[in-house]
Backbone as CSV, one residue per row, in Angstrom:
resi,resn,N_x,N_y,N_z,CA_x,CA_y,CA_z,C_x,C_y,C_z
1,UNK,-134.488,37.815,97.095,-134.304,37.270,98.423,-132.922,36.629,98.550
2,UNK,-132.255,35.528,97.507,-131.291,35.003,97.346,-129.891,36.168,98.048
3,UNK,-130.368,37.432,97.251,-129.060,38.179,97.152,-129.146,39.127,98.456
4,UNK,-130.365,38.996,98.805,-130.590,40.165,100.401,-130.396,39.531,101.238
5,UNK,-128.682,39.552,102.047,-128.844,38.874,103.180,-129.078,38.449,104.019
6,UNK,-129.876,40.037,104.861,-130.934,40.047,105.427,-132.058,39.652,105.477
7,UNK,-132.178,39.412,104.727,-133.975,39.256,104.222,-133.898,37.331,104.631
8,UNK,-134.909,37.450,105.321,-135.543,36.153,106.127,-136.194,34.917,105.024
9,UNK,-136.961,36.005,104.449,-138.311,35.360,103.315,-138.963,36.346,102.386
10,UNK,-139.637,35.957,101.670,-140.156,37.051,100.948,-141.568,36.404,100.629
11,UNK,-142.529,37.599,100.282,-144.001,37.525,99.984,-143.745,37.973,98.981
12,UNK,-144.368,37.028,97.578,-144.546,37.526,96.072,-145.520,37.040,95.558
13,UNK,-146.296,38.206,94.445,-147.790,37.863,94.425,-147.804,37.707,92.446
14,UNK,-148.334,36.739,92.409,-147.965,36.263,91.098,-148.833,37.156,90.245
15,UNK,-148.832,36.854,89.187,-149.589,37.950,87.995,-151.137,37.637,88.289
16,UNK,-151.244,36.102,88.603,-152.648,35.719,88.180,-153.421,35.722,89.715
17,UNK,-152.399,36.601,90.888,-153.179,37.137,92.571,-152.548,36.083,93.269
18,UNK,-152.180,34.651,92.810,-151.455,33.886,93.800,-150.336,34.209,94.480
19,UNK,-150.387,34.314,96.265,-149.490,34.461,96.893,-148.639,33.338,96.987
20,UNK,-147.341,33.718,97.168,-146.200,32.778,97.702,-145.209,33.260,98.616
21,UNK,-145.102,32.319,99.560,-144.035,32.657,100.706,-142.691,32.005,100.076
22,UNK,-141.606,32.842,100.553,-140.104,31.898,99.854,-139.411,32.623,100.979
23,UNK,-138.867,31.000,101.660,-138.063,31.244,102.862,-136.861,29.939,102.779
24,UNK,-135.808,30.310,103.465,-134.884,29.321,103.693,-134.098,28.811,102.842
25,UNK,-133.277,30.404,102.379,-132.929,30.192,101.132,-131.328,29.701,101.659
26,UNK,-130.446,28.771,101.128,-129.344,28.302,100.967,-128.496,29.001,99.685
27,UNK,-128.019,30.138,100.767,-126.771,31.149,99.845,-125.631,30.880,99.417
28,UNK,-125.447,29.275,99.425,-124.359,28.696,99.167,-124.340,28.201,97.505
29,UNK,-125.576,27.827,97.261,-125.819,27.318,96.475,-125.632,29.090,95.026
30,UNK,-125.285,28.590,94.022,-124.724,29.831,93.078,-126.054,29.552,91.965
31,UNK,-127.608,30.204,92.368,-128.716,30.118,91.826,-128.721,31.137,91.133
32,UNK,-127.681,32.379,90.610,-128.019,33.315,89.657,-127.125,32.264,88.523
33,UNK,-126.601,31.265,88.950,-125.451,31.004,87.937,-126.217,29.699,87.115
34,UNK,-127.224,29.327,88.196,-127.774,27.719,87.593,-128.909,28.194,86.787
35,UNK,-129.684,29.313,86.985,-130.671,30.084,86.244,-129.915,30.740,85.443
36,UNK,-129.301,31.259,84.567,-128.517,31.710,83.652,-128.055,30.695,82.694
37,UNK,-127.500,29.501,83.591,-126.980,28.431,82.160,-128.904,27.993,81.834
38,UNK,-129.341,27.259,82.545,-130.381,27.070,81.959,-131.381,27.386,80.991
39,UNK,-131.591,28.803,81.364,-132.423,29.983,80.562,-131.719,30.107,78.975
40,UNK,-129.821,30.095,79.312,-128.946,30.272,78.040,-129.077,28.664,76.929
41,UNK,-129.406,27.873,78.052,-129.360,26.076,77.303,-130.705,26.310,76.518
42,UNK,-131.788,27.002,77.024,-132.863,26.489,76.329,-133.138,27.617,75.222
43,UNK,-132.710,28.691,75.444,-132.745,29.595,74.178,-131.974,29.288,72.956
44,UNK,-130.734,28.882,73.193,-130.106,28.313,72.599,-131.039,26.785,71.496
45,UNK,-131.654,26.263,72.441,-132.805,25.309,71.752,-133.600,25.880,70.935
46,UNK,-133.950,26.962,71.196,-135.129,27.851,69.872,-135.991,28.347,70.993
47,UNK,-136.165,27.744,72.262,-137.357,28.374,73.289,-137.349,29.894,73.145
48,UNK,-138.544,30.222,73.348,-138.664,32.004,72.803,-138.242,32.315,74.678
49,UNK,-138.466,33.345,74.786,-137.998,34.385,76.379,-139.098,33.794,77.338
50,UNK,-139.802,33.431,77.521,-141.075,33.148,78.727,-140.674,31.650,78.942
51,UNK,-141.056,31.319,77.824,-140.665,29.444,78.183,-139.308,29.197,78.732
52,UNK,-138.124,29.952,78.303,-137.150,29.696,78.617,-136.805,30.316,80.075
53,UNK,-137.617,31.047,80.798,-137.792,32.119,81.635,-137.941,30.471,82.911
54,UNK,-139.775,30.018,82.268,-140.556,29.478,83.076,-139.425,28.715,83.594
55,UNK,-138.610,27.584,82.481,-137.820,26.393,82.832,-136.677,26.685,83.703
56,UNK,-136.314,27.581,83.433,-134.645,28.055,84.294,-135.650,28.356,85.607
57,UNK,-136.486,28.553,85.936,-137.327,28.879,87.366,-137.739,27.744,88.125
58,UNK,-138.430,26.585,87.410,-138.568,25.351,87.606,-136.883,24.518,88.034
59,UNK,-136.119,25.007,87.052,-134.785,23.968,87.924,-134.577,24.949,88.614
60,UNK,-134.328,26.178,89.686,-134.416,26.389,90.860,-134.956,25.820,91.568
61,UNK,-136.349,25.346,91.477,-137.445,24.908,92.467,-136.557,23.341,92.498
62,UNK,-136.502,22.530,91.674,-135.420,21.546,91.742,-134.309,21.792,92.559
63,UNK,-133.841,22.701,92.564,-132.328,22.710,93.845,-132.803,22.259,95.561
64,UNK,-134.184,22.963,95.509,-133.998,22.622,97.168,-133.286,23.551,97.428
65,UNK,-133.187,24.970,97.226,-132.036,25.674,97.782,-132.915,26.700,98.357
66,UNK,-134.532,26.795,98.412,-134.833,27.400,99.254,-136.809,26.540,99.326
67,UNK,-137.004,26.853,100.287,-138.335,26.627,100.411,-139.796,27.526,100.133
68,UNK,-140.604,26.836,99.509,-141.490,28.207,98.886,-143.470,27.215,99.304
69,UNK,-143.582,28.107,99.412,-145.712,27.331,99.830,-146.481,28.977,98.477
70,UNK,-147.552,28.172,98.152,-148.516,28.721,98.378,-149.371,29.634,99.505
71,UNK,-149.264,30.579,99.644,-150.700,30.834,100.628,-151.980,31.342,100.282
72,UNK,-153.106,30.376,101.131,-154.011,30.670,100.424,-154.783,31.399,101.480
């Protein structure tokens, strides 16, 4: 969504059937770049690929650089 300019929002359906809406994304903000150091900081720690996956995803959700719900 970040990188599709077009694109308004997006519907993504998690592994475990949970939907999520993600809208209002702030393209200013350089979120392939803040997910990359992160993911690289914590591998670098010993975190195996998922954990280090989860955390670099979680400090996105920290930016505020886009808005995301549940729908149930």
């Amino acid at each position: 969504l970040w990188k599709e300019t077009k694109a308004k929002a997006s519907v993504v359906v998690g592994h475990d059937g949970a939907v999520y809406c993600i809208s209002d994304v702030n393209r200013e903000k350089g979120l392939d770049k803040i997910y990359r150091n992160v993911y690289n900081n914590y591998k670098e720690l010993g975190y195996d690929t998922d954990n280090a996956k989860r955390r670099a995803t979680d400090a996105l959700y920290k930016t505020k650089a886009f808005y995301y719900l549940e729908v149930e």
